[in-house]
C-alpha positions as CSV (number, residue, x, y, z in Angstrom):
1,X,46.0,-19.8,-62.7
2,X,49.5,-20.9,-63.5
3,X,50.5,-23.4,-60.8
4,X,53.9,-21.4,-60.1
5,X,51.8,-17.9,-59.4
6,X,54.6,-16.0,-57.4
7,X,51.6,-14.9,-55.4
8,X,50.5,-18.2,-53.8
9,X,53.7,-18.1,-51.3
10,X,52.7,-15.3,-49.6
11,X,49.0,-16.4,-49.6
12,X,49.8,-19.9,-48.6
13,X,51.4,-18.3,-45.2
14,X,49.0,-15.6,-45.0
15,X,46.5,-18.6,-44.4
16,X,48.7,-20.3,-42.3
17,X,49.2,-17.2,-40.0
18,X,45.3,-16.7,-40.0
19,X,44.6,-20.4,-39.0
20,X,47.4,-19.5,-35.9
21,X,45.8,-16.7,-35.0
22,X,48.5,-14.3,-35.8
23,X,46.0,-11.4,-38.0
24,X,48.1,-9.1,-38.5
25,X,51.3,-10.8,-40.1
26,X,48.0,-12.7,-42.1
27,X,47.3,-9.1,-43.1
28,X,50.8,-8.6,-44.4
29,X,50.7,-11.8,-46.7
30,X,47.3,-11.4,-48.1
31,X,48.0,-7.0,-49.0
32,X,51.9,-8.4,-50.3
33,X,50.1,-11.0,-52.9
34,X,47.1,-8.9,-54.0
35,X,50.6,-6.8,-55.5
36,X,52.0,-9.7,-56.7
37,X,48.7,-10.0,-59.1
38,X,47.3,-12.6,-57.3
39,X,43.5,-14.0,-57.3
40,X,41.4,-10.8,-56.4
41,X,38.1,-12.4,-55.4
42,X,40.2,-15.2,-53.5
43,X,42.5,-12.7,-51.9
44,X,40.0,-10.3,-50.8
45,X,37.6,-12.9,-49.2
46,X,40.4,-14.1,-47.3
47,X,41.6,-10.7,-45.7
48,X,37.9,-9.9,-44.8
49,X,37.6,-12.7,-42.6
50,X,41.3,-11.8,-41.3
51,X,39.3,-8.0,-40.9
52,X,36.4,-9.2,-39.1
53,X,38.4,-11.5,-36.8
54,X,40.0,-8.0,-35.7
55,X,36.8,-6.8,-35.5
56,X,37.3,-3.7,-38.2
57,X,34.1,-3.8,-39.9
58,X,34.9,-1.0,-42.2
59,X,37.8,-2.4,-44.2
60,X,36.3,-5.8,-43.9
61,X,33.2,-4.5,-46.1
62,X,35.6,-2.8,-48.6
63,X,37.1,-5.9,-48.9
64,X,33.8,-7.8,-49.1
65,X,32.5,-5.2,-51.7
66,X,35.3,-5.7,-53.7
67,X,34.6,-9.7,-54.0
68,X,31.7,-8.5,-55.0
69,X,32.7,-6.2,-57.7
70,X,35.0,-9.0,-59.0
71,X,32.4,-11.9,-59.4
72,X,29.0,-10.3,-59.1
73,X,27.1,-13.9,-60.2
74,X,29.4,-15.6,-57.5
75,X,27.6,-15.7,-54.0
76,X,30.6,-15.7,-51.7
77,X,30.9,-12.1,-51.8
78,X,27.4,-11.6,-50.5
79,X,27.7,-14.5,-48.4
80,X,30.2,-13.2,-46.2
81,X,29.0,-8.8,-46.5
82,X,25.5,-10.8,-45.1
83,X,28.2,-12.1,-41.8
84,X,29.7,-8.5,-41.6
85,X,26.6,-6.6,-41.6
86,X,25.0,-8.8,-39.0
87,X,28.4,-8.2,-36.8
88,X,27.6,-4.7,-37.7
89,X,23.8,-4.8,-37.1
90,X,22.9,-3.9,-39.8
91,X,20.0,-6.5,-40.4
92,X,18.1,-5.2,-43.4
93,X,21.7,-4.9,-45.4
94,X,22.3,-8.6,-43.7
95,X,19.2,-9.5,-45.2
96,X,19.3,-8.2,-48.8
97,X,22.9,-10.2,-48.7
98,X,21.7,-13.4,-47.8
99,X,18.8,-13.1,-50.8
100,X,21.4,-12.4,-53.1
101,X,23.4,-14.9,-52.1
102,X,20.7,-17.5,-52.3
103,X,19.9,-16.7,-55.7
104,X,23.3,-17.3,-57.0
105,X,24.0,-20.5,-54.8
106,X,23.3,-23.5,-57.4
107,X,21.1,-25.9,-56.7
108,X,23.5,-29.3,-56.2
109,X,25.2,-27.4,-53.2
110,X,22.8,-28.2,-50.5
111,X,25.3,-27.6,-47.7
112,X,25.8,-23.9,-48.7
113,X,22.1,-23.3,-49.1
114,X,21.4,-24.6,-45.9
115,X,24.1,-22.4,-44.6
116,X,22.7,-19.1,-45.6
117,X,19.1,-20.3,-44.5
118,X,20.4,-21.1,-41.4
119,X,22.2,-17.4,-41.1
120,X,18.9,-15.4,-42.1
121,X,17.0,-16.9,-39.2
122,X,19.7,-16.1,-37.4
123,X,19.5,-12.5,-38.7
124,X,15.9,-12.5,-38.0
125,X,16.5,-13.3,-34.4
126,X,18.9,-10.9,-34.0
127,X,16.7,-8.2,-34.9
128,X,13.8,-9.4,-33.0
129,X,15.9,-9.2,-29.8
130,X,17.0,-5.2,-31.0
131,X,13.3,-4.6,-31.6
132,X,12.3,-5.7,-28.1
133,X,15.1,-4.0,-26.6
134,X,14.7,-0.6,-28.5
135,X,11.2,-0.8,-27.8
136,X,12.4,-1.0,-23.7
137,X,14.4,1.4,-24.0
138,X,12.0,4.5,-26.1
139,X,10.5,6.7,-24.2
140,X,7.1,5.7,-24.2
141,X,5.5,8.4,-21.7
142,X,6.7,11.1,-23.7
143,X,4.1,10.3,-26.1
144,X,1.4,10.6,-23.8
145,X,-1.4,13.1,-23.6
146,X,-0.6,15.9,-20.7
147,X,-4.0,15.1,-19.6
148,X,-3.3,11.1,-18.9
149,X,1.0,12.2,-17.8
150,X,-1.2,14.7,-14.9
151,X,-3.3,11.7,-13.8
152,X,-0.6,9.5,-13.3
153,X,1.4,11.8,-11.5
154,X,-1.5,12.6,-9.4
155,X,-2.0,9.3,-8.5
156,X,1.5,8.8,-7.4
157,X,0.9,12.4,-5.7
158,X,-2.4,10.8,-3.3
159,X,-0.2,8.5,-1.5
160,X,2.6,10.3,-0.6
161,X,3.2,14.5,-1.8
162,X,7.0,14.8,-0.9
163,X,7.6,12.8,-4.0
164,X,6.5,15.7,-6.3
165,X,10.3,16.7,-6.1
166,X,11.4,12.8,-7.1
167,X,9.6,13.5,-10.1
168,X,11.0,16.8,-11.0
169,X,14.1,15.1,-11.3
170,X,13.2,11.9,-13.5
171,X,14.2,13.6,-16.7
172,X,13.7,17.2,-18.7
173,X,10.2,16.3,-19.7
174,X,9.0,15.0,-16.3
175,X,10.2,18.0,-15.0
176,X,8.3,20.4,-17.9
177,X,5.0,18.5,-17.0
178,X,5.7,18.7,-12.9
179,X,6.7,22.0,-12.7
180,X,4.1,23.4,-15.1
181,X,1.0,22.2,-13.3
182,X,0.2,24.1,-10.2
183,X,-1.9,21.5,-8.2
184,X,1.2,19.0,-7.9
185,X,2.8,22.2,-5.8
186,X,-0.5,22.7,-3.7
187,X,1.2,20.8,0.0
188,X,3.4,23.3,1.6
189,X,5.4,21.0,4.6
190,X,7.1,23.7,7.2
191,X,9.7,21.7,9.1
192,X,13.2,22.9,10.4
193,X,14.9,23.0,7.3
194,X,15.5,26.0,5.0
195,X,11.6,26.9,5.7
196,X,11.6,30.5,4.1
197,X,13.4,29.2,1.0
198,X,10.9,26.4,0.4
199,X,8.0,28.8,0.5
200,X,9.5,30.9,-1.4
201,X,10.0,28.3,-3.9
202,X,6.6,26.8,-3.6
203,X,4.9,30.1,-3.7
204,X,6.1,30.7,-7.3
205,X,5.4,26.8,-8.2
206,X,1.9,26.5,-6.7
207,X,1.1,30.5,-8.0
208,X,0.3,31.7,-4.2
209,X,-3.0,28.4,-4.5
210,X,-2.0,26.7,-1.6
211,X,-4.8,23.6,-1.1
212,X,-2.8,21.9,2.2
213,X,-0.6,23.8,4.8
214,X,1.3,21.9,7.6
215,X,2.8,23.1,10.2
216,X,5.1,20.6,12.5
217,X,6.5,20.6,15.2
218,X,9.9,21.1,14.5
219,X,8.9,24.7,12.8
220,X,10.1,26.4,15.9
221,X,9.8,30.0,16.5
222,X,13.3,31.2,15.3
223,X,12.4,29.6,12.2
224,X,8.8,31.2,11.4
225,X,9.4,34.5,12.0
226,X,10.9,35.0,8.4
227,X,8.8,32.1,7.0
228,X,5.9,33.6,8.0
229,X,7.0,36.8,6.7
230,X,6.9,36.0,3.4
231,X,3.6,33.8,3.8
232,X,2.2,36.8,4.6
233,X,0.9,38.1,1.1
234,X,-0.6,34.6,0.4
235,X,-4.4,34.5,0.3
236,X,-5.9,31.6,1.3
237,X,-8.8,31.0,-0.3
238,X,-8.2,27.4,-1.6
239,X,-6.7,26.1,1.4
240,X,-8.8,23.1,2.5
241,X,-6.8,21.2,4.7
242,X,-4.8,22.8,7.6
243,X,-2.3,20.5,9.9
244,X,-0.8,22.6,12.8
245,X,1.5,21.0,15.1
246,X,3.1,22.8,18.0
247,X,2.7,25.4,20.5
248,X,2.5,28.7,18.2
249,X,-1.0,29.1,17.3
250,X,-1.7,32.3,18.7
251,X,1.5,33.7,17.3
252,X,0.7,32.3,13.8
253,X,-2.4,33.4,13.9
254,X,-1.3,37.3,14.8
255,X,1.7,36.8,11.9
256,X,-0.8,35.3,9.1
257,X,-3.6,38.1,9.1
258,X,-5.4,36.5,5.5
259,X,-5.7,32.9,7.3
260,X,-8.7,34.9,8.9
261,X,-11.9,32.9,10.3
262,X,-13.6,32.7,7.1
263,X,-10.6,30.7,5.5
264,X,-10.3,28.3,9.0
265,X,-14.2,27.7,8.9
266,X,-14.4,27.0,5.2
267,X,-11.6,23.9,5.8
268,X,-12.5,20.6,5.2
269,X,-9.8,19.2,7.6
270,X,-8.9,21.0,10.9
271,X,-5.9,19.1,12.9
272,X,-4.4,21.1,16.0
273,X,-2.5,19.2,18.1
274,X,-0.5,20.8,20.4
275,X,2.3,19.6,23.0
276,X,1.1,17.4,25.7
277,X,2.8,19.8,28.3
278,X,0.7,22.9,27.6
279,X,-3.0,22.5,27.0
280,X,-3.8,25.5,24.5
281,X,-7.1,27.4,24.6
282,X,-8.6,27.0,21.2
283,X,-10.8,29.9,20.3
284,X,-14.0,30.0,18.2
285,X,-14.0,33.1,15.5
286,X,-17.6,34.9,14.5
287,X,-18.7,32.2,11.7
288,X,-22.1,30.5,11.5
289,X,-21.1,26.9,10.5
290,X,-18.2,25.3,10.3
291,X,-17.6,22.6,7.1
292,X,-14.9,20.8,8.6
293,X,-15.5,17.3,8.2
294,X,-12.6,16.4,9.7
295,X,-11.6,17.2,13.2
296,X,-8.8,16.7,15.4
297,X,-8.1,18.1,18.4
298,X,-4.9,17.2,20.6
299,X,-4.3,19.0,24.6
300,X,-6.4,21.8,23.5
301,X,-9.0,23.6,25.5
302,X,-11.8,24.1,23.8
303,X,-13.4,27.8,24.6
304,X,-16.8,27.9,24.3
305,X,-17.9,24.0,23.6
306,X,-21.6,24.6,23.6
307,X,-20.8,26.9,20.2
308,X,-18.9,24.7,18.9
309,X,-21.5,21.9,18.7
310,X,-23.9,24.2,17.7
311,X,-21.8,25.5,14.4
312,X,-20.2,22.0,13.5
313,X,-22.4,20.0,11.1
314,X,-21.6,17.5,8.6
315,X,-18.3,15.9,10.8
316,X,-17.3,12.6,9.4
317,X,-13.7,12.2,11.4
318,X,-13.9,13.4,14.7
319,X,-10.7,12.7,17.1
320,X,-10.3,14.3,20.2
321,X,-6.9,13.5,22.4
322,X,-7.0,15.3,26.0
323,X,-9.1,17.9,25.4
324,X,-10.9,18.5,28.6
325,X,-14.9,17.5,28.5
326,X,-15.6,16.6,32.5
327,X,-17.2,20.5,32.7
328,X,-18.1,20.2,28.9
329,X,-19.5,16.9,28.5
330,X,-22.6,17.8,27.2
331,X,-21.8,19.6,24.6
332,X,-19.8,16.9,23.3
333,X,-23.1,14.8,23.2
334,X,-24.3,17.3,21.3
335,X,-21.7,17.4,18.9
336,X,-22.4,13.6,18.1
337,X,-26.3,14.4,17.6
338,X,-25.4,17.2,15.5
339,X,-23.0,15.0,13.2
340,X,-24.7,11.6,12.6
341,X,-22.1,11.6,9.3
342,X,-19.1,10.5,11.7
343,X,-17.9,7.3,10.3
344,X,-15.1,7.4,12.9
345,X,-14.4,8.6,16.4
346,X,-11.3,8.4,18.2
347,X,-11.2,9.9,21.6
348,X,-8.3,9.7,24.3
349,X,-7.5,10.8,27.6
350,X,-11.4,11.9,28.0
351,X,-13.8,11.0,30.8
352,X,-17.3,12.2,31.2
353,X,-18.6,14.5,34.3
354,X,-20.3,12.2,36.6
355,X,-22.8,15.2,37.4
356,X,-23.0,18.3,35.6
357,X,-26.0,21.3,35.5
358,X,-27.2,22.2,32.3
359,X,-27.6,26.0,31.8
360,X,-31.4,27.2,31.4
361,X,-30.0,28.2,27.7
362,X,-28.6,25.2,26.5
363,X,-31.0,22.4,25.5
364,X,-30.2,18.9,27.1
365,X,-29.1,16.3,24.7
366,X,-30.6,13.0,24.3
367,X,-30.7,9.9,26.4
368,X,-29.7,7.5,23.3
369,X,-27.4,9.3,20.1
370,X,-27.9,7.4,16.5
371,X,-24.6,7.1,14.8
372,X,-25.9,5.5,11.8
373,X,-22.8,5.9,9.1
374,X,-19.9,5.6,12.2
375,X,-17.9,2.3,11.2
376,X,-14.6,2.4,13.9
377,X,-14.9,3.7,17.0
378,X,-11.2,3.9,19.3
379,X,-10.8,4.8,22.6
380,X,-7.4,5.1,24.7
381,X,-6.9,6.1,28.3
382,X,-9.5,6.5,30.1
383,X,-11.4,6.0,33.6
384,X,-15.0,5.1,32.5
385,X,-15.5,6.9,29.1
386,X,-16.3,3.7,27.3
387,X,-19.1,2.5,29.7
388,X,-20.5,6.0,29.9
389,X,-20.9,6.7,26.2
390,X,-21.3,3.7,24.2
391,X,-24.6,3.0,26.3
392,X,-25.8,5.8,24.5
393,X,-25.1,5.1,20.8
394,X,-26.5,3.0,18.4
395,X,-24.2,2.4,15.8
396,X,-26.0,-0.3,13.2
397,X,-22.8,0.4,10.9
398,X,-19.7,-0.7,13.3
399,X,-16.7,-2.5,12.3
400,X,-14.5,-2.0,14.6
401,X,-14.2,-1.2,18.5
402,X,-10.9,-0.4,19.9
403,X,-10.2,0.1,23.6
404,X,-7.3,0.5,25.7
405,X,-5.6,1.8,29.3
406,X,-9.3,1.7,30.3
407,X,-9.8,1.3,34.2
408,X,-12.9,0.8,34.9
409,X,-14.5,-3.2,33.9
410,X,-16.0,-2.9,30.4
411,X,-19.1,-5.0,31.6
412,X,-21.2,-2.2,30.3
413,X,-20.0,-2.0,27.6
414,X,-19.6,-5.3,26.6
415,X,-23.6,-5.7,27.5
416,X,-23.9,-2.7,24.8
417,X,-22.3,-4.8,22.2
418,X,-24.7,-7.8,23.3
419,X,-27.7,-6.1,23.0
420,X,-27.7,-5.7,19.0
421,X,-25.0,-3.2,18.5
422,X,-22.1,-6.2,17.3
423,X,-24.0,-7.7,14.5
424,X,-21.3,-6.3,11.9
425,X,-18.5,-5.6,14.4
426,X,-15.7,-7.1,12.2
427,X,-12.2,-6.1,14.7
428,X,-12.6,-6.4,18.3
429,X,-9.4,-4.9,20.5
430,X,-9.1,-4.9,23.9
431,X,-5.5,-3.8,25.5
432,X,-4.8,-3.2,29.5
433,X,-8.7,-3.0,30.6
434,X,-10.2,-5.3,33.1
435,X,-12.8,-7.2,31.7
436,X,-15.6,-10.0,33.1
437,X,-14.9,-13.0,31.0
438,X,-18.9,-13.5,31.2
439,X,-19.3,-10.5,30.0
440,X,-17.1,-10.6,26.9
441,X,-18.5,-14.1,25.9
442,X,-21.9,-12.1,25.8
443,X,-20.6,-9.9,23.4
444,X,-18.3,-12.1,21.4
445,X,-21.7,-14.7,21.2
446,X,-23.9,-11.5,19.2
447,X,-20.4,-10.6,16.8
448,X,-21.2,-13.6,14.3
449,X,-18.9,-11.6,12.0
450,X,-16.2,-11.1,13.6
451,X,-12.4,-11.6,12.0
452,X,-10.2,-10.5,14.4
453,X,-9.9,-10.4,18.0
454,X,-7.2,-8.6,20.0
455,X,-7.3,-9.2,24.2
456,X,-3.6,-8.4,25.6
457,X,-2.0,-7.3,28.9
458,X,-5.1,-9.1,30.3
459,X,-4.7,-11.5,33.5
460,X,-6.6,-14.4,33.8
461,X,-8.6,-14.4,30.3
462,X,-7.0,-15.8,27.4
463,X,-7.2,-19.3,28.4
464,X,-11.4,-19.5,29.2
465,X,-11.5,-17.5,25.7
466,X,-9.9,-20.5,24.0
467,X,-12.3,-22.6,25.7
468,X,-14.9,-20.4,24.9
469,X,-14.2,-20.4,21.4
470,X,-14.0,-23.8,20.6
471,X,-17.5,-24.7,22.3
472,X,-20.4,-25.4,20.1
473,X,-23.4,-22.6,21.2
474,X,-27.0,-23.1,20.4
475,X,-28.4,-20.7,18.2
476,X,-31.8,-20.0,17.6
477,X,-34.0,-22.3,16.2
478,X,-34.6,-22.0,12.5
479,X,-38.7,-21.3,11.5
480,X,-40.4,-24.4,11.0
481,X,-42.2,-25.1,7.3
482,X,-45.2,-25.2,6.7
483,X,-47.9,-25.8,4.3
484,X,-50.4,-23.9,2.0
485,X,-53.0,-24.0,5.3
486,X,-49.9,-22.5,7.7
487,X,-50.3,-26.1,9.3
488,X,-46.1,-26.9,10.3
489,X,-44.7,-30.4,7.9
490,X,-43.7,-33.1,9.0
491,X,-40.2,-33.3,10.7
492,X,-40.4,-29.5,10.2
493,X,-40.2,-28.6,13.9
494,X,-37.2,-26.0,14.6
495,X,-34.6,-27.0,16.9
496,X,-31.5,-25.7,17.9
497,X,-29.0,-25.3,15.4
498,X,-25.3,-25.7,17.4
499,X,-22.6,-23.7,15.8
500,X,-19.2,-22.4,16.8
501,X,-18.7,-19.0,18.5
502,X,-17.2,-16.3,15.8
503,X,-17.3,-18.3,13.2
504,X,-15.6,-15.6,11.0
505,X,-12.8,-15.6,13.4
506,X,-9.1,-15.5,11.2
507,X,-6.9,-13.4,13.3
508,X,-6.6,-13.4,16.9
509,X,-3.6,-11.9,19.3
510,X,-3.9,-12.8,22.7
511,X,-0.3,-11.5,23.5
512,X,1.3,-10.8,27.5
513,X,-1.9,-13.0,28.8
514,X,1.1,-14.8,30.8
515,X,-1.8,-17.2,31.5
516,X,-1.8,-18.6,28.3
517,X,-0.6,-22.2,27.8
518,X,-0.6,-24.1,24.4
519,X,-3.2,-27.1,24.9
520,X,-5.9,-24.4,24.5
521,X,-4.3,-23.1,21.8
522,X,-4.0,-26.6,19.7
523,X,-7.5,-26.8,20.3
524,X,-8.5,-23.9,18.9
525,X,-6.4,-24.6,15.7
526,X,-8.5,-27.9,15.0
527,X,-11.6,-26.8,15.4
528,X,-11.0,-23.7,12.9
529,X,-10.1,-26.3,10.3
530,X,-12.2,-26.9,7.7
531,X,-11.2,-30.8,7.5
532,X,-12.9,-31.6,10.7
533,X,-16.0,-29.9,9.2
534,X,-18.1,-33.5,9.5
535,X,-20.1,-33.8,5.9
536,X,-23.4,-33.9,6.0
537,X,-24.8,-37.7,5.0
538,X,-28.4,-39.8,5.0
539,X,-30.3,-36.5,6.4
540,X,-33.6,-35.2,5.1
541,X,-34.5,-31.8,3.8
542,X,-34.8,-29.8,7.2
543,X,-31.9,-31.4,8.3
544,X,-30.8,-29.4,5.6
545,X,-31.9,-26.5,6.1
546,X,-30.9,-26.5,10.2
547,X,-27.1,-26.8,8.6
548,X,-27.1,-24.0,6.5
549,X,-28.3,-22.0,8.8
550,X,-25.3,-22.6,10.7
551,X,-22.6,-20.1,9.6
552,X,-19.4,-21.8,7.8
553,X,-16.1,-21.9,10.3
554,X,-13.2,-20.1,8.5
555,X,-9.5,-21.1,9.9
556,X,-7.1,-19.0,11.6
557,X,-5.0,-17.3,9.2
558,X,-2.8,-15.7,12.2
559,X,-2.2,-16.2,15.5
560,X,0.0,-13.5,17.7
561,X,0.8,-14.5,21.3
562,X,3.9,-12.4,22.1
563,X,5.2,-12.4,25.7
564,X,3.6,-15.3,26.9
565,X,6.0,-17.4,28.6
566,X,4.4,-20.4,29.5
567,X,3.5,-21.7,25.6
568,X,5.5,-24.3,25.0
569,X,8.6,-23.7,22.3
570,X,7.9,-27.3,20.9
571,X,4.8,-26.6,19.8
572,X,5.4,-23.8,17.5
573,X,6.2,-25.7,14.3
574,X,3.0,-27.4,14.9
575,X,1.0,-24.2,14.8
576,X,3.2,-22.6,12.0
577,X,2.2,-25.4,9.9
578,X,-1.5,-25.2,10.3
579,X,-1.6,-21.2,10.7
580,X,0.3,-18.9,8.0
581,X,1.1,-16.5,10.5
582,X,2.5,-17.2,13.7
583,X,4.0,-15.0,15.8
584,X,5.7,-15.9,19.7
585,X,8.4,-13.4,20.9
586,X,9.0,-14.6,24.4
587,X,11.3,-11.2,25.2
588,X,12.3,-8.0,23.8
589,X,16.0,-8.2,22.9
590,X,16.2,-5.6,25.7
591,X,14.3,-7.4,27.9
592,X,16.6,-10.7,26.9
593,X,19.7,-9.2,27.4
594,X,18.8,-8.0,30.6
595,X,18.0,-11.4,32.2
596,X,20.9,-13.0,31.2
């Protein structure tokens, strides 16, 4: 190259303008001394990076390519089409560059080398990161089976149905799978809005195989007229589970000819519950047995009751909310004899006859009722329902016992729970029911499992409880041992084994027991701590023995004493930082903002 090249002025200021970041005028120079006959490969090389500072990729690579062309043993050309492809994404072209341009790098230039090593692991990365985010991004489910897609969905479907139509509008092949199988369309939900649309809609999705029909309360009689109308050519054959709510039965009933009594006494779930102003007569239809196994009955008034209990076998949710029993009350007994499957029972707003003549026809149920499988047993306003009928019942399987608004003292029934029927009672909940504190240590001494005890809008209670629960009880004494000959060993006499009340105890709410101060209340916290468990040291083996017999004390895990005024405020932190859960609302905001 001659050293007065006319085309080195206009490269010399094409650099200069690149270096000041003026591109385009850089442009100019470079294009104005590759006419001039300047250095190709130079030239070229120079307005590519000029290119890719301007981000156009395109005539950068042209540029690059025609380095390339010019010196194809000379790795700069490949050194900077490896750059642009990168920019470009174009990682296997980026790649194949950055070989090339190693195997023409000589060996003395170390620096280069280590240049183009250091931009294929750069390359690499960069395509790692588009891997992992391509493979985010593909649409995995697609791929799946229709089998495994309609499992998922139905999963999704158990806990709440309403999202079927979330689902319908994911994407086109959601939709596809959602709208082609007829099961996910099975719940038909009659409300207020556009009622004789949606059926017609779900009629043609679920193909007239309707599994679940609810009926609420807001389906008012303007709007089921129509509704019902075009209901009526349904059969119902598959329906299993029927949820009316309102005051329409009858009316239904007259409108929906096919939901005849075969269909209502082959359901497996029955729920009526009509508006507490208007008790409704519920009528029995000509069918032997009924396979409900789920029952609930709200203000209704049952016919015939003595039928009833005589067609209703296999029950395993029975819930009945003001349904009159005072002239019926046997027949409700019977019910329970008839259905020892009931694993709950929820009854409200129920009382028992206090005398009542059995007909000559009717057979007279038994003294004591086995409930062997019934686990929770609630009961809600009422006068003496608890003390008449838990008496009755053995229930070896219950959890939980739930009572509330109940007037009469549950003496009785706390004796019932005393007497063998709390040895797996897990929740204990007592709200607004006068109680005898004697009587509720009696039952709270027999429930050595229980986790979680509820006593609120109770006077006069919540502070013996307290002191109740933190003092050691002797428990029975452990069998002696003895030897081959049955004669007793030495030091092997039992004696009473002390342990704390509830030793499972981890939740407790003693909330609006305005009684309730927070000395009590500290105690109880340290003795549920398992650091002031004393280790056991320098005893023998029946010493031993005697300990483990003694159930291990778990600590609180929450504490709820709402409206109880008289706790001391600067004690809270304390109890938050030995209890997870604490919770002490002194007032309602309503209530707060009224007193001051």
């Amino acid at each position: 190259m001659a050293p007065d090249s006319p085309w080195k002025a206009p490269f010399a200021k094409g650099v200069g303008h690149f270096r000041a970041g003026r591109y385009q005028e850089a442009i100019a120079c470079f294009s104005e001394a590759l006419a001039m006959g300047g250095d190709g490969a130079t030239i070229y090389d120079s307005r590519a990076a000029v290119y890719q500072k301007l981000g156009k990729l395109k005539d950068a690579l042209n540029d690059a390519k025609a380095v390339i062309d010019l010196q194809p043993d000379h790795w700069k050309g490949y050194a900077r089409s490896a750059r642009l492809f990168l920019q470009a994404r174009k990682y296997d072209a980026a790649i194949r560059m950055v070989e090339l341009a190693l195997e023409r790098l000589p060996p003395d230039q170390s620096r280069q080398r280590e240049d183009m090593t250091a931009l294929r692991v750069q390359i690499d990365a960069a395509q790692d990161a588009a891997r992992k985010l391509l493979s985010q991004r593909t649409y995995h489910f697609g791929k799946l089976p229709v089998e495994i897609a309609t499992t998922i969905f139905s999963m999704v479907l158990e806990e709440d149905h309403a999202y079927v139509v979330v689902l319908a509008q994911v994407c086109k092949n959601w939709r596809a799978t959602v709208l082609g199988i007829a099961a996910f369309w099975d719940t038909l939900v009659l409300g207020k809005n556009r009622t004789k649309r949606k059926v017609k809609l779900w009629r043609e999705r679920a193909r007239d195989r309707f599994r679940h029909l609810v009926m609420l309360e807001t389906f008012t009689e303007s709007d089921f007229r129509p509704t019902l109308q075009e209901l009526s050519a349904v059969t119902w054959n598959a329906l299993r589970v029927l949820d009316f709510r309102g005051s329409h039965w009858h009316a239904i009933r007259h409108q929906l000819p096919s939901l005849d009594a075969t269909v209502l006494a082959s359901l497996e779930t029955l729920t009526l519950q009509f508006p507490p102003h208007q008790s409704i007569t519920f009528c029995l239809d000509d069918t032997p047995v009924f396979a409900w196994r789920y029952l609930k009955l709200a203000n209704a008034f049952i016919l015939d009751s003595p039928e009833l209990a005589r067609r209703l076998k296999g029950l395993e949710y029975l819930a009945f909310d003001n349904c009159p029993m005072e002239m019926q009350w046997n027949s409700f007994l019977h019910i329970l004899h008839r259905n020892p499957t009931i694993s709950r029972l929820e009854l409200a707003n129920m009382n028992p006859a206090s005398e009542q003549t059995i007909p000559s026809d009717e057979e007279e149920p038994p003294s004591v009722i086995t409930l062997p499988h019934v686990a929770h047993i609630d009961i809600k306003s009422s006068d003496v329902l608890a003390n008449e009928l838990l008496p009755r019942l053995i229930t070896p399987s219950l959890e939980a016992l739930h009572i509330s608004m109940h007037r009469q003292r549950l003496d009785r029934c706390m004796a019932w729970l005393a007497a063998g029927q709390a040895t797996r009672l897990t929740s204990l909940s007592i709200q607004r029911s006068p109680i005898t504190v004697a009587a509720l240590f009696d039952a709270l001494m027999a429930a050595t499992a229980l986790e979680s005890l509820r006593v609120t809008h109770v006077c006069d209670v919540a502070p013996r409880i307290l002191k109740f629960l933190v003092t050691p009880i002797e428990s029975a004494a452990p069998s002696p041992t003895r030897d081959d000959q049955g004669v007793p060993a030495d030091g092997a006499a039992g004696e009473p084994v002390p342990r704390m009340p509830c030793p499972a105890l981890r939740h407790i709410d003693l909330s609006h027991c305005t009684d309730l101060q927070a000395s009590p209340l500290i105690a109880l916290v340290k003795s549920r701590q398992s650091e002031v468990q004393e280790p056991v040291a320098d005893v023998d083996e029946s010493d031993d023995k005697a300990k483990a017999s003694a159930p291990q004390v778990r600590p609180l895990e929450s504490i709820v004493i709402d409206g109880c005024p008289n706790v001391d405020a600067d004690v809270l932190p304390w109890l938050r930082a030995k209890v997870p859960s604490v919770s002490c609302v002194y007032l309602t905001k309503k209530n707060a903002a009224w007193k001051r």
